[in-house]
PAFI-61279 format. One record per residue (C-alpha): residue in one letter; x, z, y. Coordinates in Angstrom, 1 decimal, padded with zeros to 4 digits. Each point is the difference from the previous one (the first is absolute). Layout:
<recs>
(rec 'A', (X, Z, Y))
...
</recs>
This chain:
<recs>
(rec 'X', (094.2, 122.7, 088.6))
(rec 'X', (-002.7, -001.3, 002.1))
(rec 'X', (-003.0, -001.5, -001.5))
(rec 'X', (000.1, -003.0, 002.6))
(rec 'X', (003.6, -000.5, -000.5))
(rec 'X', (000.1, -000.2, -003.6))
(rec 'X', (-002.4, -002.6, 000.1))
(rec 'X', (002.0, -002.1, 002.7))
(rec 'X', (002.9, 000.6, -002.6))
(rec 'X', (-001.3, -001.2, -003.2))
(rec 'X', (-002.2, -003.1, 001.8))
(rec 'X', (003.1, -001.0, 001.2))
(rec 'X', (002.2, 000.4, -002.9))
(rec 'X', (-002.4, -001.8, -002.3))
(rec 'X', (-000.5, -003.0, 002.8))
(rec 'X', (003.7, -000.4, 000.4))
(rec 'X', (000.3, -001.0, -003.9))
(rec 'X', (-002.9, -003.0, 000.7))
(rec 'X', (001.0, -000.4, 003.4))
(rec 'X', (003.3, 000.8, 001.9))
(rec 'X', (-001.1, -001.6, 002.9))
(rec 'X', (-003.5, 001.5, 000.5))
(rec 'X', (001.2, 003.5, -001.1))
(rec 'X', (002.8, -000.2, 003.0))
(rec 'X', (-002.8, -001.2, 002.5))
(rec 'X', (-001.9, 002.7, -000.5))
(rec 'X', (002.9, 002.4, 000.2))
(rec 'X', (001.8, -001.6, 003.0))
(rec 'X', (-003.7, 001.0, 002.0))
(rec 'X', (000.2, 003.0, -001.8))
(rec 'X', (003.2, 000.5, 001.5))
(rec 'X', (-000.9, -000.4, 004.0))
(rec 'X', (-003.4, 001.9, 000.1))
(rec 'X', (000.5, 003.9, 000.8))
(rec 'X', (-002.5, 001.6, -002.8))
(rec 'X', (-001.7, 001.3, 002.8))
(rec 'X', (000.1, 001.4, 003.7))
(rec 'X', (001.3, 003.1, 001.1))
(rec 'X', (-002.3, 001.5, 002.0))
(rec 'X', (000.1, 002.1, 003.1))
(rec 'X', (000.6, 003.4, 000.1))
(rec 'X', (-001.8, 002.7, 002.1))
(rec 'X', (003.2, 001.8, 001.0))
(rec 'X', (001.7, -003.5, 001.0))
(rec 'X', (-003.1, -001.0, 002.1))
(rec 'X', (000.5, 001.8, 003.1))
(rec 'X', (003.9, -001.8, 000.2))
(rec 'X', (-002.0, -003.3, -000.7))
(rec 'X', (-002.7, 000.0, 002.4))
(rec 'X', (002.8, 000.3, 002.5))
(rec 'X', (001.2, -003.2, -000.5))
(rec 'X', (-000.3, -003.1, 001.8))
(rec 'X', (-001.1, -002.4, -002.7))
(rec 'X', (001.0, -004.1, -000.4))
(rec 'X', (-000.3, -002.5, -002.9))
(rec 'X', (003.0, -002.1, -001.3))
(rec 'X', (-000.8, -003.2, -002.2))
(rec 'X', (001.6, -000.4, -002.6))
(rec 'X', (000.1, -002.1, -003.2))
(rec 'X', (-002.0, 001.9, -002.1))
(rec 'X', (-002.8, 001.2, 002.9))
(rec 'X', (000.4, 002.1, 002.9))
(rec 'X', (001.8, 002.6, 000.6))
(rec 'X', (-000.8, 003.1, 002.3))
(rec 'X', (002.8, 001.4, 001.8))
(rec 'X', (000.1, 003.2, 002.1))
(rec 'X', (001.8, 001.3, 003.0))
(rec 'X', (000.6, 003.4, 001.4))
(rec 'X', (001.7, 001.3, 003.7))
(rec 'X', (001.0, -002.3, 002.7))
(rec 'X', (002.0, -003.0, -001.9))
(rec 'X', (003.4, 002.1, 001.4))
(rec 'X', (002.4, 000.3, -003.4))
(rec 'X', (-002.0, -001.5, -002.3))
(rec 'X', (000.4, 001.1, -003.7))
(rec 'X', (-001.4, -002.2, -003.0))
(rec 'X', (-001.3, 001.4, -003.0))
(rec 'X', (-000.5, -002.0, -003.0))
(rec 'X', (-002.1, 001.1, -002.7))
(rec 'X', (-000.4, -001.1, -004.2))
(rec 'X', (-001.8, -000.9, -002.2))
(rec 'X', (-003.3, 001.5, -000.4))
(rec 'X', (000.4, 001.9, 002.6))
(rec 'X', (-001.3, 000.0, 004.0))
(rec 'X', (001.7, 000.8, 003.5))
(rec 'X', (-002.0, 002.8, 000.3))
(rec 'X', (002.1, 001.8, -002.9))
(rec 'X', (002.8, 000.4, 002.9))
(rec 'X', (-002.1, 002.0, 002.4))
(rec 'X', (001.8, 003.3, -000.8))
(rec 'X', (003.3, -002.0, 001.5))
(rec 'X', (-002.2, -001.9, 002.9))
(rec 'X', (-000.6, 003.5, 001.4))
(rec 'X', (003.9, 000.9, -000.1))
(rec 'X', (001.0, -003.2, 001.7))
(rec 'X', (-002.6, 000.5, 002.5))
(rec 'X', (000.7, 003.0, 001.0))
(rec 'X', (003.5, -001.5, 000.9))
(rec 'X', (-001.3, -002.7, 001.9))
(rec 'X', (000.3, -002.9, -002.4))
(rec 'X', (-002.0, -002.6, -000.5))
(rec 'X', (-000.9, -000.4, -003.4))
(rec 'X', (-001.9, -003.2, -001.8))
(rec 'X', (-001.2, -000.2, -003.1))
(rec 'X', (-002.6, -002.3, -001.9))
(rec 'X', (-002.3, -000.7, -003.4))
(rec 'X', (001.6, -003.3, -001.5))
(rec 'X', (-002.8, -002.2, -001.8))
(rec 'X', (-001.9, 001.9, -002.6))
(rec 'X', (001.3, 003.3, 001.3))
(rec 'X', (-001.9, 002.8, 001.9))
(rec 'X', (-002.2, -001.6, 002.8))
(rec 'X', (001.2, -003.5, -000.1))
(rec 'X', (-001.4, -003.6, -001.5))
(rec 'X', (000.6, -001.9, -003.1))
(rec 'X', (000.4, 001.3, -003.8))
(rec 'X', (003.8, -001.2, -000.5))
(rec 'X', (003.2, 000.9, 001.5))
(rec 'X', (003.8, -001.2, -000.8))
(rec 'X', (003.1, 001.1, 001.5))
(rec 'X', (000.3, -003.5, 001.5))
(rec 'X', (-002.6, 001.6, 002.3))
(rec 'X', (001.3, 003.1, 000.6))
(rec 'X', (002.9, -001.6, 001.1))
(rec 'X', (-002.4, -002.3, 002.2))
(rec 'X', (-001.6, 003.0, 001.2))
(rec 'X', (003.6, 002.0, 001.3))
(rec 'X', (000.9, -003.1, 001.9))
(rec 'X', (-002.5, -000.7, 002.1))
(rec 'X', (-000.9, 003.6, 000.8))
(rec 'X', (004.3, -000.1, 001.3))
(rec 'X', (-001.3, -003.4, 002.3))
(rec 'X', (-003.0, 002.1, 001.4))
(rec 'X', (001.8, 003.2, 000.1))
(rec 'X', (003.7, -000.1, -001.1))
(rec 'X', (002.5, 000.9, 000.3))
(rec 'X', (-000.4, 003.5, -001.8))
(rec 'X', (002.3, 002.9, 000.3))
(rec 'X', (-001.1, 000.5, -003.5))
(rec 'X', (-001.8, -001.5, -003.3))
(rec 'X', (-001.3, 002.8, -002.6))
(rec 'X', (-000.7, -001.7, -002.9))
(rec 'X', (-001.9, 001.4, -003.6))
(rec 'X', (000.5, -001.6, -003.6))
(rec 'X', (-000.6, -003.5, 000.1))
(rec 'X', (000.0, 000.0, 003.9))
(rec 'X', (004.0, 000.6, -000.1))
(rec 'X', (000.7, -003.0, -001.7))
(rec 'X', (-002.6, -002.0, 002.1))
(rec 'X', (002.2, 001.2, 003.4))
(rec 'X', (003.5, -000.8, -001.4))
(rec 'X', (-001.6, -003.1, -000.3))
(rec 'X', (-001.8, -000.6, 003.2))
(rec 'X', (003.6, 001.2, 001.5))
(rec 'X', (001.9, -002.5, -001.9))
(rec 'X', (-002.2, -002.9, 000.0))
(rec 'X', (-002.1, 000.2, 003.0))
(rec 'X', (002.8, 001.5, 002.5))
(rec 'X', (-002.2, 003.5, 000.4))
(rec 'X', (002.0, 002.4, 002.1))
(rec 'X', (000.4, 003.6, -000.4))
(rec 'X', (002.6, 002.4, 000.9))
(rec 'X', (-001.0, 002.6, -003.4))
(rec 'X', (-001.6, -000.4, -003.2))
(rec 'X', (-001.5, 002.4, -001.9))
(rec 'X', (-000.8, -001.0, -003.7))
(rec 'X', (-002.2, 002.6, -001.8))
(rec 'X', (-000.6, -000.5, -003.8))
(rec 'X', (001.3, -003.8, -000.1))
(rec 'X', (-000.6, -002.2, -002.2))
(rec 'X', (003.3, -001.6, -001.2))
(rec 'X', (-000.8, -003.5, -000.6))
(rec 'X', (-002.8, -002.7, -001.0))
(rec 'X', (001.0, 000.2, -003.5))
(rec 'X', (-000.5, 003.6, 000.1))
(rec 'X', (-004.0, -000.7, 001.6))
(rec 'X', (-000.6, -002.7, -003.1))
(rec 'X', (001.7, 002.2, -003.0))
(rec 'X', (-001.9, 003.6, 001.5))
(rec 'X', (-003.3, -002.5, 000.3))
(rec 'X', (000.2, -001.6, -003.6))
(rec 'X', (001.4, 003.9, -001.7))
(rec 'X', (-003.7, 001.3, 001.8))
(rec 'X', (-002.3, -002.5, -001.8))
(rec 'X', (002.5, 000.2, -003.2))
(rec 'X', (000.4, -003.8, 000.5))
(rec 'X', (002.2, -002.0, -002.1))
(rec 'X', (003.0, -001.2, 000.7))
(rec 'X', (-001.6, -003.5, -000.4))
(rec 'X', (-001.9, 000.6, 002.4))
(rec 'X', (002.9, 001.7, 002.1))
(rec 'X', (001.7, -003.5, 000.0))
(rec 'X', (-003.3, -002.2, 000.7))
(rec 'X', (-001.2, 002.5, 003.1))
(rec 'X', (003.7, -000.6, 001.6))
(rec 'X', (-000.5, -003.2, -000.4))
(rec 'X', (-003.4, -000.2, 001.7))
(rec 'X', (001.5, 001.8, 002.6))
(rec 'X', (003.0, -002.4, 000.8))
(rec 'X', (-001.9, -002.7, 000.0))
(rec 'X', (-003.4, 000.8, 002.0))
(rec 'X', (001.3, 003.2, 002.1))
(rec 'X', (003.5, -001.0, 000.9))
(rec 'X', (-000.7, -003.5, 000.1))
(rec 'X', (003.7, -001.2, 001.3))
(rec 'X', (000.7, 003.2, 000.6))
(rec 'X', (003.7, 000.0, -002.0))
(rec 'X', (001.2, 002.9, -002.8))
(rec 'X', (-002.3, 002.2, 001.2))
(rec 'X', (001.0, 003.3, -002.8))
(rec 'X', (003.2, 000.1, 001.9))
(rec 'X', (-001.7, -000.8, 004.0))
(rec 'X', (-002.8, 002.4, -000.6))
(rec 'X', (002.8, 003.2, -001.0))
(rec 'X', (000.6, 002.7, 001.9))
(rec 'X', (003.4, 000.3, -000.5))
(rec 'X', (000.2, -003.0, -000.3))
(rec 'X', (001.2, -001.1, -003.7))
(rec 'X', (001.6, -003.2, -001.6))
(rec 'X', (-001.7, 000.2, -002.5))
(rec 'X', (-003.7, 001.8, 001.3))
(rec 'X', (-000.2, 001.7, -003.9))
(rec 'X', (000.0, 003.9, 001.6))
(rec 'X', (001.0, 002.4, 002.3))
(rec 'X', (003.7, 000.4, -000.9))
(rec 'X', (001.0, -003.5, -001.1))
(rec 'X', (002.0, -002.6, 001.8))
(rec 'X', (-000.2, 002.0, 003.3))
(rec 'X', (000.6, -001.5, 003.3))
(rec 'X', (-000.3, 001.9, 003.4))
(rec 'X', (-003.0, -000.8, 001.9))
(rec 'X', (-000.3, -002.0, 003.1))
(rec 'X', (-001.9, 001.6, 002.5))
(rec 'X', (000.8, -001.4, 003.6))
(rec 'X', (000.3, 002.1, 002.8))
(rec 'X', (-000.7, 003.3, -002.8))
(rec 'X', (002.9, 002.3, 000.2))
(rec 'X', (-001.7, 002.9, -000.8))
(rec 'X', (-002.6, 000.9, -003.2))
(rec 'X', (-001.7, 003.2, -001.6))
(rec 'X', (-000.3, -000.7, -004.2))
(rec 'X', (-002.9, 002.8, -001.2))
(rec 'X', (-001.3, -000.2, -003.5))
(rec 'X', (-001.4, 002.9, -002.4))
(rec 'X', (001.4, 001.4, -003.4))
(rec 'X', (-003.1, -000.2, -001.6))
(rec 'X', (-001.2, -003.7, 001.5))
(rec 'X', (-001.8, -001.6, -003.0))
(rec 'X', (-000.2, -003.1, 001.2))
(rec 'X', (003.7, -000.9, 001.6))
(rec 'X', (003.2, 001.2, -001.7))
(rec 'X', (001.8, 002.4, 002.6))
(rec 'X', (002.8, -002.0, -001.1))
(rec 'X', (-001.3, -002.8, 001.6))
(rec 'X', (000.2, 001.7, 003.4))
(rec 'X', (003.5, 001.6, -000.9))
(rec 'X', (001.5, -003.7, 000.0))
(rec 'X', (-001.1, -001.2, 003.2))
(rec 'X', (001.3, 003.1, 001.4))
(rec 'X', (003.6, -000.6, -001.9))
(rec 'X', (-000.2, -004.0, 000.9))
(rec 'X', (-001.1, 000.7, 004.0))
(rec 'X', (003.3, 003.0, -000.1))
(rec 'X', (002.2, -003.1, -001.1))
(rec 'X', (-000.3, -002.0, 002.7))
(rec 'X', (001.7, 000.7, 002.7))
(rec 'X', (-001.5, 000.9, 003.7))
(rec 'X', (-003.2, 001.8, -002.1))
(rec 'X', (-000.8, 003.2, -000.6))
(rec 'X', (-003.0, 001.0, -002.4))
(rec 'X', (-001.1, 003.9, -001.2))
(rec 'X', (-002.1, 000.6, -002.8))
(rec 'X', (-002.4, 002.6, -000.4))
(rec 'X', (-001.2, 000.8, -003.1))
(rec 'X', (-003.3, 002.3, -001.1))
(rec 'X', (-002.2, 001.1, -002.7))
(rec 'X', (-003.2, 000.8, -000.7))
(rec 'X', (-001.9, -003.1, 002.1))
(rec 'X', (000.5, -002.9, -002.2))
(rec 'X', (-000.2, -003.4, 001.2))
(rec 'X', (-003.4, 000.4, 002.3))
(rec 'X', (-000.2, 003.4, 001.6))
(rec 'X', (003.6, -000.2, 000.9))
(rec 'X', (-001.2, -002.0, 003.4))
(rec 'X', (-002.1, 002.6, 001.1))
(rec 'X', (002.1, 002.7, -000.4))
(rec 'X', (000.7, 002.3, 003.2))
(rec 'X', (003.9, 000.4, -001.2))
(rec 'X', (-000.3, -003.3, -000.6))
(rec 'X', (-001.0, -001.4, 003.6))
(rec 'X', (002.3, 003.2, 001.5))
(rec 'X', (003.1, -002.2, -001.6))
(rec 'X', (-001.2, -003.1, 001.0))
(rec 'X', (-000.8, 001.5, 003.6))
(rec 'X', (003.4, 001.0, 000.7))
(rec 'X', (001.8, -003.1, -001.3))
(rec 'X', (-002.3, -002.3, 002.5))
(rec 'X', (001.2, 002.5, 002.7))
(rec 'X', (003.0, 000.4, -000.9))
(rec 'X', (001.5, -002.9, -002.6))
(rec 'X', (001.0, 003.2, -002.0))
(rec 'X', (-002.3, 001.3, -002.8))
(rec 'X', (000.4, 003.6, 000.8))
(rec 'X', (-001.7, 001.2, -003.7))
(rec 'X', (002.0, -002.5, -001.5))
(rec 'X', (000.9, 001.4, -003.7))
(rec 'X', (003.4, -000.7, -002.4))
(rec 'X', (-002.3, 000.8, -002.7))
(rec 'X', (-003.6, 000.7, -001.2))
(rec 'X', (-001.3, 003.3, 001.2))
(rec 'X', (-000.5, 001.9, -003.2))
(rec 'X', (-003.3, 001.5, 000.8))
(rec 'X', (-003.1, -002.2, -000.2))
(rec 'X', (-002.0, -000.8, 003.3))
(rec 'X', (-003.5, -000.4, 000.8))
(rec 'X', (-000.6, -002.5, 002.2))
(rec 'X', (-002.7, 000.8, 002.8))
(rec 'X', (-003.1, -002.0, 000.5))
</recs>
């Protein structure tokens, strides 16, 4: 285990036995401050430099949003945590070359943008008024975190889309706190007293937010599969579920209920693709990938779409 993270552990372990209160302070800020910033890369740069660049502001700081081709068909794309627009420029270049219009952006504490914190609350923030400026958008592509941030912006702040795509999703909020507190080793003390914090000074009046903040959502907002209701996502009719085998960070299962609960309900379709080899990360820049999520923008029909896991292990380009 890290050296760095061991320490954060044990400090906080120890400090939750004097002090509950203190310990979940310093673990809620823990909890919204990316452990650092993905930087460019030089293969992503010549996508980049193309873009017409804009700033967003948002709670947390600024955020820096940009836009490709003429504004005709606009496509959203949504990134995660600790990650950067940039990581999408393999799938920029494929929706470009079909004259789209993609946008993308670096939330607060992400890639080029301000601030050193960044919630979902913003994200969500973020996704609407990019739809004001831009919207509507034939399509929203969405990465880990980012998927539950759009069902979110959809439900909440009337976003429209025709098509979702939701790549590696995380399931719910619960899931974001439990895969947070499992990282440091954190007790479940301090479990409870970080949920807390995060009630009352993040989703100040914000209702049950483990069940709002669930993508399905759940009754209960404990884990992928339990207490599954079907999503509302106005004016969606149409989605592309793609997760890996061999994500370590989300459960593929996670991603294999939203496809079951969007099947269920009645005037939606959903396809799920299903790879290995690119884990939770590389999967966005794969060329198969973008391919699948080219022709479902194009076409509302994931052409690669896959009943099961290919059974030999990808690389993923870039």
């Amino acid at each position: 285990m890290d050296l760095a993270v061991t320490a954060v552990r044990t400090a906080l372990n120890a400090a939750s036995h004097v002090s509950p209160a203190l310990a979940g302070r310093v673990a809620f800020r823990l909890f919204r401050k990316p452990r650092g910033r993905s930087r460019l890369r030089p293969d992503e740069r010549p996508v980049m430099d193309r873009a017409e660049v804009g700033e967003i502001a948002v709670g947390g700081g600024r955020a820096v949003s940009y836009r490709w081709g003429t504004g005709e068909r606009p496509v959203l794309i949504v990134h995660g945590w600790e990650s950067r627009g940039s990581r999408f420029a393999t799938l920029v270049s494929e929706l470009l070359d079909l004259g789209l219009s993609p946008i993308a952006f670096d939330a607060p504490g992400h890639g080029e943008a301000t601030g050193e914190t960044m919630t979902i609350l913003d994200l969500r923030d973020i996704i609407a008024a990019l739809d004001a400026e831009h919207g509507p958008f034939e399509t929203v592509v969405a990465h880990s975190l980012g998927v539950t941030a759009t069902f979110v912006a959809v439900q909440e702040r009337g976003v429209r889309t025709e098509r979702i795509v939701a790549i590696s999703g995380v399931p719910d909020f619960a899931y974001l706190v439990d895969g947070f507190c499992a990282g440091l080793g954190l007790r479940a003390r301090l479990n409870r007293e970080l949920r807390g914090r995060i009630e009352r000074e993040l989703f100040t009046g914000e209702g049950d937010i483990w069940s709002r903040f669930s993508v399905p959502r759940t009754d209960t907002g404990t884990g992928a599969g339990a207490g599954i209701r079907t999503p509302e996502a106005a004016g969606a009719s149409s989605f592309l579920v793609v997760h890996d085998e061999d994500d370590d960070l989300v459960d593929p299962a996670a991603s294999r209920a939203l496809h079951a609960a969007l099947n269920a309900t009645p005037g939606r379709e959903a396809r799920l693709v299903v790879t290995r080899g690119l884990g939770h990360r590389r999967i966005i820049g794969d060329r198969q990938v973008a391919a699948s999520v080219r022709d479902f923008v194009v076409s509302g029909t994931p052409a690669r779409a896959a009943a099961a896991p290919d059974p030999s292990p990808r690389t993923a380009a870039g």
